[in-house]
C-alpha positions in Angstrom: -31.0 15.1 -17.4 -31.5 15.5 -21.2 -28.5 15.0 -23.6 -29.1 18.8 -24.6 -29.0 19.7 -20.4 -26.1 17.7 -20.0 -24.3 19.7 -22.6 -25.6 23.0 -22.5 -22.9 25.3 -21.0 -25.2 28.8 -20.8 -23.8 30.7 -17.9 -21.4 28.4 -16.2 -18.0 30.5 -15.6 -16.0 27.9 -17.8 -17.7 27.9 -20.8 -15.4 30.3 -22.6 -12.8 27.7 -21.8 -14.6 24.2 -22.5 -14.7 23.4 -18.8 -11.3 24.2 -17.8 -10.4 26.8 -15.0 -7.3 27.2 -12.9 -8.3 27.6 -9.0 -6.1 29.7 -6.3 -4.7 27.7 -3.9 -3.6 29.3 -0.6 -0.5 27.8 1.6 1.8 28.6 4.1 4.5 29.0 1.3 2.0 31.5 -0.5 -0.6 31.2 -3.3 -0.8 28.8 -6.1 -3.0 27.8 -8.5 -4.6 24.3 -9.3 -6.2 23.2 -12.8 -9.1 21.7 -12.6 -11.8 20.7 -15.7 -15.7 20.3 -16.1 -17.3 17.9 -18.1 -20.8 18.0 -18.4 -23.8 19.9 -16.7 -26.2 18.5 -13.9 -27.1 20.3 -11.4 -28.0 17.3 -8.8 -24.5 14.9 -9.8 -21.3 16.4 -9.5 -18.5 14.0 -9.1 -15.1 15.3 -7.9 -11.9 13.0 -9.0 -8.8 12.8 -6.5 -6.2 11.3 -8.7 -3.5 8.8 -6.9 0.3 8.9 -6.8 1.0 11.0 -4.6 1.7 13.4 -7.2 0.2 11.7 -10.6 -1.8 13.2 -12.5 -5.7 13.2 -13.5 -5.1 11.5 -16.5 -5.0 8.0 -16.1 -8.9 8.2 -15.0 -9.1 9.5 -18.5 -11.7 6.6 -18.7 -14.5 8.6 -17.2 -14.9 9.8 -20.6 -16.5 6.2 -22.3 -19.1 5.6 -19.5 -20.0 8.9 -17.9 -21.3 11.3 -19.7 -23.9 8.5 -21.1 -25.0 8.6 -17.1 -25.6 12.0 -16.8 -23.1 12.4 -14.5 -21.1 16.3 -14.3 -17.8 15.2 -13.4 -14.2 17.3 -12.7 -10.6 16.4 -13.2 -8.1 18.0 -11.0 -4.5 18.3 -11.0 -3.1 18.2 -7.0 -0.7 20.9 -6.6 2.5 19.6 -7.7 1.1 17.4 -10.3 0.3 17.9 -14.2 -0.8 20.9 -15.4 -1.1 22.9 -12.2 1.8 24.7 -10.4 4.8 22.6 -9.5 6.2 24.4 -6.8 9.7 23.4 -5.1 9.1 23.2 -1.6 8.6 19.7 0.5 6.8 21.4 3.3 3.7 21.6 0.7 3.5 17.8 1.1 1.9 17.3 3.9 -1.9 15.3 4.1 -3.7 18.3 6.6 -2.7 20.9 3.4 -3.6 18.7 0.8 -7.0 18.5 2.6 -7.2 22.3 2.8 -6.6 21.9 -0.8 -9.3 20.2 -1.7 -11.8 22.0 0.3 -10.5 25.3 -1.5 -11.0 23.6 -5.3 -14.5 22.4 -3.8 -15.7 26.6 -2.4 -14.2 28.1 -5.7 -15.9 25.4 -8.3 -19.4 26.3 -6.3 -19.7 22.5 -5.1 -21.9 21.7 -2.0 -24.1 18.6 -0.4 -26.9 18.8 -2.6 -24.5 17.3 -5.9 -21.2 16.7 -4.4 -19.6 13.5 -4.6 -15.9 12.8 -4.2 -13.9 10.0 -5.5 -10.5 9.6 -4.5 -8.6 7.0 -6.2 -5.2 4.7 -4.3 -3.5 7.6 -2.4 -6.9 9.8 -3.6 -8.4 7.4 -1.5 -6.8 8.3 1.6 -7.6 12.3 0.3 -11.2 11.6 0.4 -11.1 10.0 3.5 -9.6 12.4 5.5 -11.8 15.0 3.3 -15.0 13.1 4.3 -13.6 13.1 8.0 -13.0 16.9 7.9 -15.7 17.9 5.6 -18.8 15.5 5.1 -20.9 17.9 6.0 -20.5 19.2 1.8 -20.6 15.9 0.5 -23.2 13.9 -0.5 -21.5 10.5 -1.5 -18.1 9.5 -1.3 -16.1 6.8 -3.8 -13.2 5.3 -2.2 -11.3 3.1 -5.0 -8.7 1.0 -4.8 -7.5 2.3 -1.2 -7.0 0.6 2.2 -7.8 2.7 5.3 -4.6 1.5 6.5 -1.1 2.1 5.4 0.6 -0.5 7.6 -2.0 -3.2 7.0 -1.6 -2.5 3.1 2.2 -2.9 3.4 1.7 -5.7 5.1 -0.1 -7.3 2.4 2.3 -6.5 -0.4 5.3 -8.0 2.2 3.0 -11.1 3.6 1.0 -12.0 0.2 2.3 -10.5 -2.9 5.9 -11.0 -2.3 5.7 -14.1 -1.8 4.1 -15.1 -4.8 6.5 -13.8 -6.8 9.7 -14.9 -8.3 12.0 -15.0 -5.6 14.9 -14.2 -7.3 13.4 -11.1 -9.2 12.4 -10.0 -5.6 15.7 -10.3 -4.1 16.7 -8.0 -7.1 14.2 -5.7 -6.7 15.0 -5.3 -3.0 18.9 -5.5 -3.6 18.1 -1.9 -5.6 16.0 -0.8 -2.6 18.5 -1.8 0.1 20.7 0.2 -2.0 18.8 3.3 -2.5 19.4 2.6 -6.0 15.5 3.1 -7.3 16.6 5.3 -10.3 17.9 2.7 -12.0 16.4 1.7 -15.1 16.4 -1.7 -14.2 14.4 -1.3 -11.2 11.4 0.1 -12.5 12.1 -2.3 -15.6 12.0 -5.4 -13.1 8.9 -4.0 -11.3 6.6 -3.3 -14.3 7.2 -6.6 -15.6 7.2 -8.6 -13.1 4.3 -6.7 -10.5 2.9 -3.7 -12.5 1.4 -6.2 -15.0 0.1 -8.3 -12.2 -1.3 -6.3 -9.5 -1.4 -2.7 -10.6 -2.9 -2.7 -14.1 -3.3 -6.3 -15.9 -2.5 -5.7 -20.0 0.5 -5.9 -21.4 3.0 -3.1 -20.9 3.0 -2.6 -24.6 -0.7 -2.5 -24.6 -1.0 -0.3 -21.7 -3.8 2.7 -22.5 -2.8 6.5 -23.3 -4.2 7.6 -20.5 -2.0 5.3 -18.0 1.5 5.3 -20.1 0.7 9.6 -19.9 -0.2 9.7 -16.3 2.3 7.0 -14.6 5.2 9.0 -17.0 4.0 12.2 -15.3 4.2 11.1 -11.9 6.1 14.2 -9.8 9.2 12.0 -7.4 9.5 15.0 -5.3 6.0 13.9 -3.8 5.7 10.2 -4.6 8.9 9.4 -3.1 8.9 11.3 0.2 4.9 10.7 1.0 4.7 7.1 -0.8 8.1 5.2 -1.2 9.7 4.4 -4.8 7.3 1.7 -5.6 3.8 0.3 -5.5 5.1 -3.0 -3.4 4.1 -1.6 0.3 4.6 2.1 1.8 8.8 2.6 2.4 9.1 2.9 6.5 10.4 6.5 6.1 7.8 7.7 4.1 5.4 10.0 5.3 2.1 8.2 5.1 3.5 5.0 6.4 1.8 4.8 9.6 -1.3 6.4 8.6 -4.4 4.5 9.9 -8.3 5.6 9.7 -10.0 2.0 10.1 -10.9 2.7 13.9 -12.2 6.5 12.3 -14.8 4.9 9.3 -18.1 4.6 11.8 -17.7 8.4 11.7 -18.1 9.2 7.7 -21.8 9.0 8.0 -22.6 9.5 3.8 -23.4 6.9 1.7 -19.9 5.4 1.0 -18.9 2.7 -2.5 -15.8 1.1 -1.4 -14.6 -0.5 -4.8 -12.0 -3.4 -4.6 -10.3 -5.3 -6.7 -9.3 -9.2 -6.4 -5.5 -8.7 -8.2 -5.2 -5.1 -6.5 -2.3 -3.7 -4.9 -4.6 -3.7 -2.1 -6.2 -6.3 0.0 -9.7 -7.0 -1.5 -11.0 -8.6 1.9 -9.7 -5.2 3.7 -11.9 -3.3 1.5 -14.9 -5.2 2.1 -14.1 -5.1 5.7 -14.5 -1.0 5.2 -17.9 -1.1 3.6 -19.2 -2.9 6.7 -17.6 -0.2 9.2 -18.8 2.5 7.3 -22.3 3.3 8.4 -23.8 3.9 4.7 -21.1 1.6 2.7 -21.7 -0.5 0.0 -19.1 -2.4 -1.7 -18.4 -3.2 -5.2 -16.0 -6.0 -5.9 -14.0 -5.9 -9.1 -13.2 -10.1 -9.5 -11.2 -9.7 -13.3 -9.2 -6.1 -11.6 -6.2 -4.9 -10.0 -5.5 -1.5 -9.2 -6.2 0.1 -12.1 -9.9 -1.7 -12.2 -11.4 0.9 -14.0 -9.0 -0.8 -16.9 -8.5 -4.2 -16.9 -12.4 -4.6 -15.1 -13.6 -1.7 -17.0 -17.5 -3.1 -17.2 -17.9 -3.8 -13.6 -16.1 -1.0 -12.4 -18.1 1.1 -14.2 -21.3 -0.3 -14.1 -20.8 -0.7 -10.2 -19.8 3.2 -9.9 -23.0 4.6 -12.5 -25.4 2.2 -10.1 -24.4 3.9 -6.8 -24.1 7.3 -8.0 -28.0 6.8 -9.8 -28.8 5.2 -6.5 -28.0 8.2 -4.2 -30.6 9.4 -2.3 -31.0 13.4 -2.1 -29.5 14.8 1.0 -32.8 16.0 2.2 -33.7 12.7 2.5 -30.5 11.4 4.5 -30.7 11.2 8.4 -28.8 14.0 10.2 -24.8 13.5 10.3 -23.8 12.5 14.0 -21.4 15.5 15.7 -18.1 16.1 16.3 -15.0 16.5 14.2 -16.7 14.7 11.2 -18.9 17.7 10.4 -15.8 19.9 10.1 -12.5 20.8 11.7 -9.1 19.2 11.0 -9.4 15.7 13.4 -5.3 14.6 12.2 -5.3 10.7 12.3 -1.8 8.7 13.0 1.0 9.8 9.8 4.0 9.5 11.5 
C-alpha cells in the first residue's frame, strides 16, 4: 500500500465527511444510530476497534493515530451505543452482551467489512465483545486482537481480590472498600483514592497529572448507566451483582479458529499469566507480552505494544490460505456463554 493508496479517498461513501459516518442500529427498543470513523484506505487490512468500559468511549485508543497509518493499516473508531458521540439512549434493557454483539455485526454489514480485511480488536470489556463476536461471527473475520482482557470474569476478580489487593496499602483499601460496602462510589473521594493509589499502578502507569488527552477525554466520558450495572464502580474486580460477573469463555477459546494476538500486560488490571494461558488454547494464538504495561499498554508500553500489534497484523496470512473453520456455533448463530 503506497502512501498516496493509503490516502486516497476516491469513491468511498465517507469521503465527503473525512471518514466519519453514523450507522443504524436496530434493537428491541427501536433504531439508533452508532458513529463510527475511517482512517485510511487498504483494501486487504481493515482493523475494527471495540473500545472498553463498558460504555467509554473510542478515544482513549486515540494512539492508533502515531503508529498506524505508517503500517498501512485502514483502521475504524466506533462509539458503542450509549457511549460518545453515538446515541445515548435511556433504557437498561439495551445493556445486554447478545445485543451488543448484534451491534457489532450491524456496524461490520453497513461499513462493507468481510474475511478478506477484517480484523477486530476489542480492548478490556472490548475484549470480551470480540470474543463473543469471534464465537458468533468468525466466519467474517480474518484476525482477531484481544487486549488487555481475561476470558474470565471471576478468575479476573479473583486476581484483583487475591493479588492486587494485597499489595496495596491496607489502610487505603479498607477505605476504598468502606465506600463500596456503603454504596457510596460517587464520592469524590473514592475515585480520588482509587486513581492514586491503583489507577496509576495497574491501569495506566504516568502520573495522573501527566495522563494523555486521549485517556483524561475518554475515562471523563465514561457513561455510569452501563459501566456500573454491566462492570461494577471500579477497575478492582467485577462487583457480584454486575452483569458480566460470572461470564466465562476459557473452556469456549479452542473454538475461535482465526489467527488470534492475545496482548498482556505485566502491571495490568488483568493477570498476565491468564493471557498467556489463552494464546495456547486458542488454536491460531500468538501472544505478545507487554513487560513495562498495565492496562493501558498501548501508553505506558507504547513501543512494544505497538510494534507487537503492526507484526501480527503484517504477519496475517490471506484467508484463502487459512484451513477451513471447524463447524458449529463458531461459524455463526448466538452460542450465549455463562453471564449470570
Amino acid at each position: 500500500m503506497t502512501p498516496e493508496g493509503y490516502l486516497d479517498s476516491s469513491g468511498r461513501a465517507d469521503r465527503l465527511a473525512g471518514g466519519s459516518r453514523r450507522v443504524p442500529v436496530e434493537t428491541p427498543a427501536g433504531t439508533f444510530s452508532v458513529w463510527t470513523k475511517r482512517t485510511g484506505n487498504n483494501p486487504e487490512l481493515t482493523l475494527l476497534l471495540l473500545h472498553g468500559g463498558p460504555g467509554a468511549t473510542h478515544e482513549y485508543l486515540e494512539a492508533c493515530d502515531s503508529f498506524l497509518p505508517a503500517a498501512g493499516v485502514e483502521y475504524y473508531y466506533y462509539d458503542q451505543l450509549g457511549s460518545g458521540r453515538s446515541d445515548q439512549p435511556d433504557d437498561p434493557s439495551l445493556w445486554d452482551l447478545e445485543r451488543f454483539v448484534d451491534e457489532v455485526e450491524q456496524v461490520r454489514r453497513a461499513l462493507g467489512l468481510d474475511r478478506d480485511s477484517l480484523v477486530v480488536l476489542g480492548h478490556s470489556w472490548g475484549g470480551i465483545l470480540a470474543i463473543e463476536y469471534a464465537l458468533a461471527h468468525q466466519d467474517h473475520l480474518r484476525g482477531l486482537v484481544i487486549s488487555n482482557m481475561m476470558a474470565s470474569a471471576p478468575a479476573y476478580t479473583a486476581y484483583a481480590h487475591e493479588v492486587l489487593m494485597p499489595a496495596m496499602d491496607q489502610a487505603v483499601l479498607a477505605e476504598i472498600l468502606g465506600y463500596e460496602q456503603r454504596g457510596e462510589t460517587d464520592d469524590p473521594r473514592y475515585m480520588e483514592l482509587l486513581f492514586e493509589h491503583y489507577y496509576t499502578e495497574h491501569t495506566i502507569r504516568i502520573p495522573v497529572a501527566d495522563w494523555p488527552d486521549p485517556v483524561v477525554r475518554g475515562l471523563g466520558h465514561i457513561n455510569p448507566a452501563i459501566y456500573v450495572p454491566m462492570q461494577g464502580p471500579s477497575e478492582m474486580g467485577m462487583s457480584p451483582k454486575a452483569s458480566l460477573a460470572h461470564w466465562d469463555r476459557v473452556g469456549d477459546l479452542a473454538r475461535i479458529g482465526v489467527p488470534t494476538l492475545v496482548i498482556g500486560a505485566r502491571h495490568d488490571t488483568m493477570d498476565p499469566a491468564h493471557m498467556e494461558m489463552m494464546a495456547g488454547r486458542l488454536p491460531r494464538g500468538s501472544h505478545l507480552h507487554c513487560p513495562e504495561g498495565s492496562h493501558l499498554a498501548m501508553y505506558d508500553d507504547q513501543d512494544t505494544y505497538f510494534t507487537g500489534l503492526v507484526s501480527y497484523l503484517r504477519d496475517l496470512p490471506a484467508r484463502e490460505a487459512l484451513p477451513p473453520l471447524g463447524g458449529g456455533a463458531g461459524q455463526g448463530g448466538w452460542a450465549p456463554g455463562p453471564t449470570e
